[in-house]
C-alpha positions as CSV (number, residue, x, y, z in Angstrom):
1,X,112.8,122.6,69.4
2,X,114.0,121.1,73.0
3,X,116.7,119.7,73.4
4,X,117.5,117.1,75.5
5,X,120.4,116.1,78.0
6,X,121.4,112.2,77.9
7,X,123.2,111.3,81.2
8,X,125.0,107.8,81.9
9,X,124.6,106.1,85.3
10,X,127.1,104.2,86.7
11,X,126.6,101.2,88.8
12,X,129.9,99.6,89.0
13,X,133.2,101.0,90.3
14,X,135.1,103.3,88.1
15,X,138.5,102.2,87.5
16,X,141.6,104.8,86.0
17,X,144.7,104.0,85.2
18,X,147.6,106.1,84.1
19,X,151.4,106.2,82.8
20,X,153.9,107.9,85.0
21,X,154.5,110.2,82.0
22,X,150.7,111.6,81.9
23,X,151.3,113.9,85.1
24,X,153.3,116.0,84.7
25,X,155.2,118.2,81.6
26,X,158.6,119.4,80.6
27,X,160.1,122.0,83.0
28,X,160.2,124.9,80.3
29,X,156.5,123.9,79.7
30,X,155.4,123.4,83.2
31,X,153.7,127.2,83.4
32,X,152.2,127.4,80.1
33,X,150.5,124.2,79.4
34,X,147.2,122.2,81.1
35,X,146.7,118.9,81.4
36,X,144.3,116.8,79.5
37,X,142.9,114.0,81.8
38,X,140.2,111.5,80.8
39,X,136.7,112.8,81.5
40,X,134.7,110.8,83.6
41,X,131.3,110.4,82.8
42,X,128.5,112.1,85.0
43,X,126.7,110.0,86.9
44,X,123.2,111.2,88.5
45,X,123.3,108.4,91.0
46,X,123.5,109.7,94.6
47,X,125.9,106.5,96.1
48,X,129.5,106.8,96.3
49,X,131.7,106.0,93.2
50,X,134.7,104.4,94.1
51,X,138.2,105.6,92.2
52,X,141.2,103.8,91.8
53,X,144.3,105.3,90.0
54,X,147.3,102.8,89.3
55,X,150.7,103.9,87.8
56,X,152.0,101.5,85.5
57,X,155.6,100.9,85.7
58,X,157.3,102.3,82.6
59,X,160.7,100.4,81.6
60,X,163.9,102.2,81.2
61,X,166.5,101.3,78.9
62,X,169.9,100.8,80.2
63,X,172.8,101.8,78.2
64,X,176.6,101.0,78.2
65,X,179.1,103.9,78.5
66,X,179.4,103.3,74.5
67,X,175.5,104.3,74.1
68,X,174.7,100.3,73.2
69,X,171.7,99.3,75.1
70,X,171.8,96.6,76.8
71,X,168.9,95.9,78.8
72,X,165.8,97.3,80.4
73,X,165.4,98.5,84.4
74,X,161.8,99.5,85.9
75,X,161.1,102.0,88.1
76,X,157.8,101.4,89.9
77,X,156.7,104.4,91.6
78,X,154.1,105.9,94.0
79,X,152.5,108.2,92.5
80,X,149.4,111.1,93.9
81,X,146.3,110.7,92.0
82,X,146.0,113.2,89.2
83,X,143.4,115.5,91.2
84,X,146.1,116.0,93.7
85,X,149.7,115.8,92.3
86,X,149.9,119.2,90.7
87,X,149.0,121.0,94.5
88,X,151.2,118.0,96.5
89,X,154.3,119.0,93.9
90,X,153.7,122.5,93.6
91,X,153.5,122.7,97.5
92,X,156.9,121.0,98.0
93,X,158.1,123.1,95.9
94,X,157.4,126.3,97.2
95,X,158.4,124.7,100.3
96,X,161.7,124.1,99.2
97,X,162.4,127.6,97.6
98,X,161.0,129.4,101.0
99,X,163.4,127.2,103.4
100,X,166.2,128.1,101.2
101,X,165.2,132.1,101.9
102,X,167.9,133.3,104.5
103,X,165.6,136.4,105.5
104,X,168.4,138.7,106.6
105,X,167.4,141.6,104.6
106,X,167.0,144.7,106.6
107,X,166.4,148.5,106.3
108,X,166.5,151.5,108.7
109,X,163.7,152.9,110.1
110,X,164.0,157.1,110.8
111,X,164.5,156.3,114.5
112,X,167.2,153.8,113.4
113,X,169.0,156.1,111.0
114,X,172.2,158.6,112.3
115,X,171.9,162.0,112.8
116,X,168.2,164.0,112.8
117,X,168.6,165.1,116.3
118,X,169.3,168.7,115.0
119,X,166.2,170.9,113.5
120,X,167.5,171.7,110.1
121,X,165.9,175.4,110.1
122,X,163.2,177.2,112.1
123,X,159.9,176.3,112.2
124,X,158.7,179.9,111.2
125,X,159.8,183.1,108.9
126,X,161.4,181.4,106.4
127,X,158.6,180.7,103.9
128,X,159.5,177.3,103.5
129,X,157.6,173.8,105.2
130,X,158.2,173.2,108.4
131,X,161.0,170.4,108.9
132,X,161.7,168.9,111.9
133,X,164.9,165.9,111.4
134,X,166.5,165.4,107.9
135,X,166.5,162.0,108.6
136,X,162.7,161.8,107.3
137,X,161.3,159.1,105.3
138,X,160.3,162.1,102.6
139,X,164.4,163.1,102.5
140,X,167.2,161.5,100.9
141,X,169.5,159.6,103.3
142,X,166.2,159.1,105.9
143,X,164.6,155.9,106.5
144,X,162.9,153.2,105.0
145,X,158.6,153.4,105.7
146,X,158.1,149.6,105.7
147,X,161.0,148.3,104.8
148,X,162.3,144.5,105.3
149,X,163.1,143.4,108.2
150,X,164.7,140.3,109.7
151,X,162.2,137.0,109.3
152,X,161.9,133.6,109.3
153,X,160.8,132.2,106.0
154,X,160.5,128.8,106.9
155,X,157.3,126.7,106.4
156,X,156.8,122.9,107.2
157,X,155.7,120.3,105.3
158,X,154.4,116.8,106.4
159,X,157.0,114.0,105.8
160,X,155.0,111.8,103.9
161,X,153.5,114.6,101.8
162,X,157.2,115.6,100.8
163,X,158.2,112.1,99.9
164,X,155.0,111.6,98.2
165,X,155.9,114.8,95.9
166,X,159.3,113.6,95.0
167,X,158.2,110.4,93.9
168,X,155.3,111.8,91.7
169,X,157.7,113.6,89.8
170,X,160.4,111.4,89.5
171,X,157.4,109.1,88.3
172,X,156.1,111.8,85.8
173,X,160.3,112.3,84.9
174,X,160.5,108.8,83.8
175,X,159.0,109.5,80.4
176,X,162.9,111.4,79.9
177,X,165.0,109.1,81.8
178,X,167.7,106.6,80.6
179,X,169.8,104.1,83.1
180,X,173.5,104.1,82.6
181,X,176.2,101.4,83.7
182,X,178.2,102.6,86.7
183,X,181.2,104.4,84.5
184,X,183.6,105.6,87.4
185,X,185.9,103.1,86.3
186,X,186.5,105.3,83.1
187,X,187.6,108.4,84.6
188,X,190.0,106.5,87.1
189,X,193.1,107.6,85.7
190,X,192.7,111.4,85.4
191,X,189.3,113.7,84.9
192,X,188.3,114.3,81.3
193,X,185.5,116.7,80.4
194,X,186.2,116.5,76.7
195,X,185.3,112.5,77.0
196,X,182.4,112.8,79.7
197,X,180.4,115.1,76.9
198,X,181.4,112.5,74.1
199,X,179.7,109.7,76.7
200,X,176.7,112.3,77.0
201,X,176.3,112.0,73.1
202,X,176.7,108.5,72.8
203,X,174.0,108.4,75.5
204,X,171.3,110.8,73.2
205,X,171.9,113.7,75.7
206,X,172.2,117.3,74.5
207,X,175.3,119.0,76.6
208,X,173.1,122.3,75.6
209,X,169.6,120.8,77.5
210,X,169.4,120.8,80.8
211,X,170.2,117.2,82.8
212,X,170.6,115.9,86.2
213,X,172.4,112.9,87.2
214,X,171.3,110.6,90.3
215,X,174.3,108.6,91.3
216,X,174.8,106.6,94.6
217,X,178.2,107.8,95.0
218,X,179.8,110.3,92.9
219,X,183.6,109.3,92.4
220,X,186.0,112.4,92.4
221,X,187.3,112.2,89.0
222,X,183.5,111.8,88.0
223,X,182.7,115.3,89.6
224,X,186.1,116.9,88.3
225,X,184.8,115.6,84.6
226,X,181.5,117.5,84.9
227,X,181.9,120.4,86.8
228,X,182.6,122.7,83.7
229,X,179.5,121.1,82.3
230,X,176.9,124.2,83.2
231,X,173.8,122.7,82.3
232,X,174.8,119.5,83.9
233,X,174.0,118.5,87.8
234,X,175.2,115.7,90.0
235,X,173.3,114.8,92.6
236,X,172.9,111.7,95.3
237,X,170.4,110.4,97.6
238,X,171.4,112.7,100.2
239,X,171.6,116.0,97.8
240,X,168.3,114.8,95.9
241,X,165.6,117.8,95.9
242,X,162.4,118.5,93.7
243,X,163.3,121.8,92.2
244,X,166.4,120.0,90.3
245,X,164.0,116.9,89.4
246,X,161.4,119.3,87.4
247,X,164.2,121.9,86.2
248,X,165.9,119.0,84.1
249,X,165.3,118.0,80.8
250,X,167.1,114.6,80.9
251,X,167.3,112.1,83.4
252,X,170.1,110.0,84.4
253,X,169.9,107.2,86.6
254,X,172.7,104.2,87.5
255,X,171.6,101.2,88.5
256,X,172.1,101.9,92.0
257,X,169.9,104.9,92.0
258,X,166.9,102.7,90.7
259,X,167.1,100.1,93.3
260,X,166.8,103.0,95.7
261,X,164.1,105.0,94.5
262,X,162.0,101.7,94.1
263,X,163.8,101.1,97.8
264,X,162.6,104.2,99.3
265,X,159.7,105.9,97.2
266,X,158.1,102.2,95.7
267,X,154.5,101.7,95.7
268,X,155.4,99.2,98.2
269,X,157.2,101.3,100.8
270,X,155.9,101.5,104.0
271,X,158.5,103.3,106.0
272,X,161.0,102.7,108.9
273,X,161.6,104.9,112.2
274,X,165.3,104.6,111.6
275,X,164.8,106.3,107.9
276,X,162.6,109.0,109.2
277,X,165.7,109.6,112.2
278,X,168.0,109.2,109.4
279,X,165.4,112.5,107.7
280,X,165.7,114.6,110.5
281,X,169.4,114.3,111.0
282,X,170.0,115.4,107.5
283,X,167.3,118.4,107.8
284,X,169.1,119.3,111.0
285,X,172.6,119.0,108.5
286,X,171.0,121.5,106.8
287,X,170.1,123.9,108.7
288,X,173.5,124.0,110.7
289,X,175.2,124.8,107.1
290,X,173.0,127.3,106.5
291,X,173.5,128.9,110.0
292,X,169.5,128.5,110.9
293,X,169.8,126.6,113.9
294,X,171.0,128.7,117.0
295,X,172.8,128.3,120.4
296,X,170.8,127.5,123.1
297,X,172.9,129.4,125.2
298,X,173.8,133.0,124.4
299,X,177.2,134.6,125.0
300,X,178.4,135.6,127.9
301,X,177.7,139.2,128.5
302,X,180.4,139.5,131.5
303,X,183.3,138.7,129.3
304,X,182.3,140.1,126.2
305,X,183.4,143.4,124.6
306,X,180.2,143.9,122.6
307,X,177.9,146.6,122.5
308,X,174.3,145.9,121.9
């Protein structure tokens, strides 16, 4: 018997919408799972179908430093549509953990090693294979046949495209997140881990699971209180990067935090020259900590001792 193949046509514009939550998966998950999106129908029509993905706002609750709740905050997002946002994250990632690379490993090659300039034994009447340095690759204490070398790791990554990643998975981290009342003023006196993992308790947070804290500012008796904390990280707008965002379990946002992530990565964010200036200073902040950037002028040879 044949069988027969029923295909739907569509005429009008498909329409998908989407939590934040939907995109993305735990960080211990992230490797081993796939994601189930909806399954858009075939269509044998040969005109252009029209897509439009929307991200839903999900409210937070926002929680007192005694674990009461006491209201709700939203954070509305911009997210990449879900055909894109695992390569756009995945890219700044990898992006991100190459930059970091300080590429100063290096080996010796066997015209870079000491010694060799001697021929161990003769060439002839001695029964053995000829030799000519023992600084050889095939001997022990020669060189290194393709070994590393000094190199510049560094990719680039568009500016928009980078923001565009953090936001999807701060969108997709939402799902975890809870919003906590600025609680500096409780540490004032004097730093107290034992009371800062009683607060994470009260808050539903595991000290044993994995969490990262987005603060505005992070008071000194604050940091002092959860520095011992290992699986705990502190971070503000400055420090913010995606590896941290999809490492943690738990998210923890102030209020502060939340009017600047809808601030600067909201679906209504259209960007400024003096943020993007503000961007590039702090990349250049970087890279002088890390010692990446170099003089422009070398030193001077005439007065200087070294021997290249």
């Amino acid at each position: 018997m044949a069988s027969s193949l029923f295909l739907t046509t569509a005429t009008t514009p498909t329409s998908l919408s989407f939590t934040s939550s939907s995109i993305f998966i735990s960080s211990h998950q992230f490797n081993t799972h796939k994601f189930n999106f909806p399954i858009l129908p075939l269509t044998t029509t040969t005109t252009t179908t029209s897509l439009s993905v929307s991200c839903k706002a999900s409210p937070i609750p926002v929680l007192n430093f005694s674990g009461e709740k006491v209201g709700e905050s939203l954070l509305d997002l911009r997210s990449a549509p879900p055909s894109t946002a695992r390569a756009v994250v995945h890219r700044a990632v990898v992006t991100d953990l190459q930059n970091k690379r300080r590429g100063t490993a290096s080996t010796l090659t066997r015209g870079e090693v000491r010694g060799g300039g001697r021929k161990p034994f003769p060439q002839k009447k001695t029964g053995r294979a000829r030799r000519g340095s023992n600084r050889t690759p095939l001997r022990p204490g020669g060189g290194v046949i393709f070994g590393p070398k000094p190199r510049d790791w560094s990719v680039k990554i568009n500016r928009k495209e980078k923001r565009l990643a953090i936001s999807t998975a701060m969108a997709s981290a939402s799902s975890s997140a809870i919003v906590v009342e600025d609680f500096a003023a409780e540490f004032a006196e004097k730093p107290r881990t034992r009371e800062f993992v009683a607060a994470m308790k009260r808050w539903g947070l595991d000290p044993k699971e994995k969490a990262m804290f987005l603060m505005t500012e992070v008071a000194e008796n604050v940091r002092l209180s959860s520095r011992n904390i290992g699986t705990l990280k502190m971070h503000t707008p400055r420090t913010l990067n995606l590896y941290d965002i999809l490492d943690a379990d738990k998210l923890v946002l102030t209020q502060g935090a939340v009017d600047y992530l809808n601030q600067r990565y909201g679906v209504d964010y259209l960007g400024s020259d003096d943020e993007d200036e503000e961007e590039e200073e702090e990349d250049d902040y970087e890279d002088d900590e890390e010692g990446v950037v170099d003089s422009e002028e070398g030193p001077d040879t005439e007065n200087s001792d070294v021997v290249n």
